[in-house]
N, C-alpha and C positions, 0 to 999 in steps of 0.2 A: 695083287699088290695094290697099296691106296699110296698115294701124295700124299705127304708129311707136310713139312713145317719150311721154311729158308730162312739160312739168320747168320750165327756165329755159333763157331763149336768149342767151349773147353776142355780142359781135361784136369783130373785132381789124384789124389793119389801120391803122392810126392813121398818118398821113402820116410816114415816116423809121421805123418802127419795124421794120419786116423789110425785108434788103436787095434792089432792084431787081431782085437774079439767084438769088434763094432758089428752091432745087429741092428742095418739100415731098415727104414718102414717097410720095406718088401718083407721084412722077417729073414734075409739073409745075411751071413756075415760078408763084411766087405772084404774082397782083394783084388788088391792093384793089380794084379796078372790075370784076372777076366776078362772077357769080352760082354765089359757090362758097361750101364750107359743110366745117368740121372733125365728125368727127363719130368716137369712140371706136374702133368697129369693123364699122361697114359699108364693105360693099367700095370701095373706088376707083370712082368714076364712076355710085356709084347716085344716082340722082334723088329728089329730095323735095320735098315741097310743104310750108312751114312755115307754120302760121297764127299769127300772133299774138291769144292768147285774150283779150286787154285790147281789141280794136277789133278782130278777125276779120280783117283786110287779110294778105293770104296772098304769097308769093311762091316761086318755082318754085329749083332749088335745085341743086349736081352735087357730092358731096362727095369733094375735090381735097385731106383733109387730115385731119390725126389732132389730137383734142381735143374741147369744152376741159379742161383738169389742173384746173380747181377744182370742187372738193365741190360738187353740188346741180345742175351748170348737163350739161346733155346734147347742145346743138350751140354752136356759134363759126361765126357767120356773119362774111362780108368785109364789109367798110367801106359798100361799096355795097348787097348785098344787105338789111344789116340797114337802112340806113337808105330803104326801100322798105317796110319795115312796122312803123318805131319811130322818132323822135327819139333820135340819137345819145348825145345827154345823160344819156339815160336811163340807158342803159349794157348793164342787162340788161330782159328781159319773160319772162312766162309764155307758155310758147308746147306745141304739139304738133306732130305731120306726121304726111304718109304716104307708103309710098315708091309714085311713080309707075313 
């Protein structure tokens, strides 16, 4: 296992917001109920384990996509993954990883 990144975590995916046949740069179609994750510039298909540093609740991770575009935040998790270790409401958390 390697040390990732520390920052802010988002999540996207929000029901009607990207279309049902979206083919992201990894060459996959997107869906919200993956355990997929945007991430700048790690390769297609690396694994990560994201903890959230607000309650430690971690989840496992395959990054299927390029982001997020806002200042401060370092991955964009799916719909589903994020809310496995945040309340969606939230929006974003402090979070770290590492890649498995």
């Amino acid at each position: 296992m390697c040390l990732g990144e520390s920052g802010m975590c988002s999540w996207y995916g929000a029901e009607g917001e990207i279309p049902l046949d979206f083919v992201g740069p990894c060459n996959t179609v997107f869906d919200r109920f993956a355990m997929e994750v945007a991430h700048k510039t790690l390769p297609c298909g690396t694994r990560l384990r994201v903890r959230n540093r607000d309650n430690g609740r971690t989840v496992d991770v395959t990054v299927r996509d390029r982001g997020p575009f806002v200042a401060g935040r370092i991955l964009d998790l799916t719909y589903e993954a994020f809310g496995r270790v945040e309340n969606r409401d939230r929006g974003v958390f402090p979070c770290d990883y590492e890649i498995l």
